[in-house]
C-alpha positions as CSV (number, residue, x, y, z in Angstrom):
1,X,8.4,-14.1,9.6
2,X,8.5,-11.6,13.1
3,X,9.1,-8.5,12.7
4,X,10.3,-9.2,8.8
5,X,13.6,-10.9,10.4
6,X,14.9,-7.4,10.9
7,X,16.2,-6.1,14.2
8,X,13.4,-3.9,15.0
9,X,9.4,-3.9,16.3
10,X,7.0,-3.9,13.2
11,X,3.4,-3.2,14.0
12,X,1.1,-4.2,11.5
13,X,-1.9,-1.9,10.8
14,X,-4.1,-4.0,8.9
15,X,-7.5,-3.0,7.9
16,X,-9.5,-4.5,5.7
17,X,-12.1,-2.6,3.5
18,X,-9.7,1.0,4.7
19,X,-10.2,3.5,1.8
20,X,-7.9,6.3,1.0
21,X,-10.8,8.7,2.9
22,X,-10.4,7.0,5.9
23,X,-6.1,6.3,5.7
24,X,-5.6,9.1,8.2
25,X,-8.2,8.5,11.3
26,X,-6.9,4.6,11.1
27,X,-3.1,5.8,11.3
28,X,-3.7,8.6,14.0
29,X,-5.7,5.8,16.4
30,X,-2.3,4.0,16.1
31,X,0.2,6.1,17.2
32,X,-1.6,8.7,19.0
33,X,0.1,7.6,22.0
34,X,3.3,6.7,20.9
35,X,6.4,7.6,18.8
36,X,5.9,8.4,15.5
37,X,7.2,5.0,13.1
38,X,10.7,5.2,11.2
39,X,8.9,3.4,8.6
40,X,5.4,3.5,7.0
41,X,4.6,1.2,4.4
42,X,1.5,2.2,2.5
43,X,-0.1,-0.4,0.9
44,X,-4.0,0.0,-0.7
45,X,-5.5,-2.8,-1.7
46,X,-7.4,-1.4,-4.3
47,X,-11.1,-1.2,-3.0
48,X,-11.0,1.9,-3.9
49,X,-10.8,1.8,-7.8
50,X,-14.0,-0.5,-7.9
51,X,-16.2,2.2,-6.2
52,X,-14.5,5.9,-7.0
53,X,-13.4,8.0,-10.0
54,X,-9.3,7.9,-10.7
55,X,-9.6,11.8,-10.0
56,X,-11.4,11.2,-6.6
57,X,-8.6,8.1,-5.7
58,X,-5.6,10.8,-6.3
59,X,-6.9,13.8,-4.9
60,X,-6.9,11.4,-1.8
61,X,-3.7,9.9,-2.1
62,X,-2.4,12.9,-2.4
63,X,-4.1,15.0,0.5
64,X,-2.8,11.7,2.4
65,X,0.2,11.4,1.7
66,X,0.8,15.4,2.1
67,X,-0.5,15.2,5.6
68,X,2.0,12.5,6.6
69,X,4.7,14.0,5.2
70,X,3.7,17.0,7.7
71,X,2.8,14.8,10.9
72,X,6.0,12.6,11.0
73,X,8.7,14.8,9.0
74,X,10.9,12.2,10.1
75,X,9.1,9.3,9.0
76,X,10.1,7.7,5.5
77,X,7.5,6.5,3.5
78,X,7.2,3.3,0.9
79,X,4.7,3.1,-1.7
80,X,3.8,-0.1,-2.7
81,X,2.1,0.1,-6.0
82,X,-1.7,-1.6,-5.7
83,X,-1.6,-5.3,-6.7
84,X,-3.1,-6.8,-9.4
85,X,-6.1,-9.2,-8.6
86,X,-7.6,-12.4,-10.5
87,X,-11.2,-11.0,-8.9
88,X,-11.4,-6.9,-8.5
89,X,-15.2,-7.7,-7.2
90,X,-16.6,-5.0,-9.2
91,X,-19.0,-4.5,-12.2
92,X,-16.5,-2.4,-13.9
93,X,-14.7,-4.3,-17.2
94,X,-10.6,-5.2,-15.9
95,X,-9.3,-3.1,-18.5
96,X,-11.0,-0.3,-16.8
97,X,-10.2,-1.4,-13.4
98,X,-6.3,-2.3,-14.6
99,X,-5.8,1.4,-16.5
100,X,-7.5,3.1,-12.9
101,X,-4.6,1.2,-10.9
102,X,-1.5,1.9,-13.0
103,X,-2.7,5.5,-13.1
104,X,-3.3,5.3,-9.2
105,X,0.5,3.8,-8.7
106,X,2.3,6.2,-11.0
107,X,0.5,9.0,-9.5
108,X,1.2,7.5,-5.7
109,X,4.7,6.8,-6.7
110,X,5.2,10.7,-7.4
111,X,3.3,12.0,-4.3
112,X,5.7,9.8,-2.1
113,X,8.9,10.7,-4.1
114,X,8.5,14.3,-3.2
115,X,9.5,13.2,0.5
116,X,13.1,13.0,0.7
117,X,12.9,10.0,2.6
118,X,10.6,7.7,0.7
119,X,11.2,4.8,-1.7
120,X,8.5,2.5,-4.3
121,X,8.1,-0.7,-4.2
122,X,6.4,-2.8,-7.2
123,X,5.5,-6.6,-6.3
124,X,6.0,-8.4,-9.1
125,X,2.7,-10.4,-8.7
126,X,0.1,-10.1,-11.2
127,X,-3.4,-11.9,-12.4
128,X,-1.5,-14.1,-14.6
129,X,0.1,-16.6,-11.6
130,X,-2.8,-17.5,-9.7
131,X,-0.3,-20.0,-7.4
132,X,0.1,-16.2,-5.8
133,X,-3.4,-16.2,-4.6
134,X,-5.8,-17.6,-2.9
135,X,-9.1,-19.0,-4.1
136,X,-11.1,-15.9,-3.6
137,X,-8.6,-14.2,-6.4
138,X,-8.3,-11.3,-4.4
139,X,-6.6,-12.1,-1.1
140,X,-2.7,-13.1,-1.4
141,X,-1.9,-17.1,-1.0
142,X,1.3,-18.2,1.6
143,X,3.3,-18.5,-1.1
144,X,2.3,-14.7,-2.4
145,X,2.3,-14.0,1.0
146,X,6.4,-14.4,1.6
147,X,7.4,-12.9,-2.0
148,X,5.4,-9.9,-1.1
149,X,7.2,-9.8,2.4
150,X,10.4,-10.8,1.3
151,X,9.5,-7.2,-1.3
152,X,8.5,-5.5,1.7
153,X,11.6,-6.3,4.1
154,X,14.2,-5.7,1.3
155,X,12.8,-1.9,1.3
156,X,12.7,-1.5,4.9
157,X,16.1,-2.6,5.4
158,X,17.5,0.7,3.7
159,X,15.6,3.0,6.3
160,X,16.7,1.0,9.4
């Protein structure tokens, strides 16, 4: 699906392992020489709720998400809430894991609502429909793959 099927360029910034410590250095290297997005999707995948504290997670987010909103005042934001997983890859119980990521989304949805250009996305894929995944349980499957996108361009289409 290029460019989501809308009439614009997407770049995708993917970076696997990224924690919220390192969000800013990975989005400066991308546009430090060129025009600051219409659009930035933030997406965590959740490696950080298996190693950090909650508190440590939104202190994060929010210093993040702050700096954006100062670096590209024109830029509006989408949070998509963290994704459940079949496999978090962590010795931490699920409940513990689960109760760290709504607390993470709710608080990421209210750090990006303070923008006045922002909106929240919440992929309705969870643990429970492993069709979405892909064996590792952690990864999204094709077919997860599309609903997400299909999520993802539906937002984007309202800033464009």
């Amino acid at each position: 699906m290029e460019n989501l099927r809308l009439p614009t360029i997407i770049a995708w910034w993917e970076i696997r392992g990224l924690t919220g410590s390192s969000l800013r250095r990975s989005i400066e290297a991308n546009v430090l020489l060129s025009t600051p997005p219409k659009v930035l999707v933030l997406h965590l995948g959740g490696n950080d709720l298996c190693i950090d504290s909650c508190t440590k997670v939104r202190n994060n987010i929010k210093r993040e998400i702050k700096y954006l909103r100062t670096a590209f005042a024109d830029t509006a934001i989408i949070w998509v809430d963290i994704i459940d997983r079949i496999n978090w890859r962590s010795s931490l119980p699920r409940k513990i894991i689960t109760s760290k990521r709504r607390r993470v989304n709710r608080f990421g949805r209210v750090c990006v609502q303070w923008a006045s250009r922002s909106t929240i996305i919440t992929v309705d894929i969870d643990a429970n429909t492993p069709g979405f995944f892909l064996p590792d349980g952690v990864h999204l499957s094709p077919v997860g793959h599309e609903f997400y996108l299909d999520t993802l361009r539906d937002a984007i289409v309202q800033f464009l």
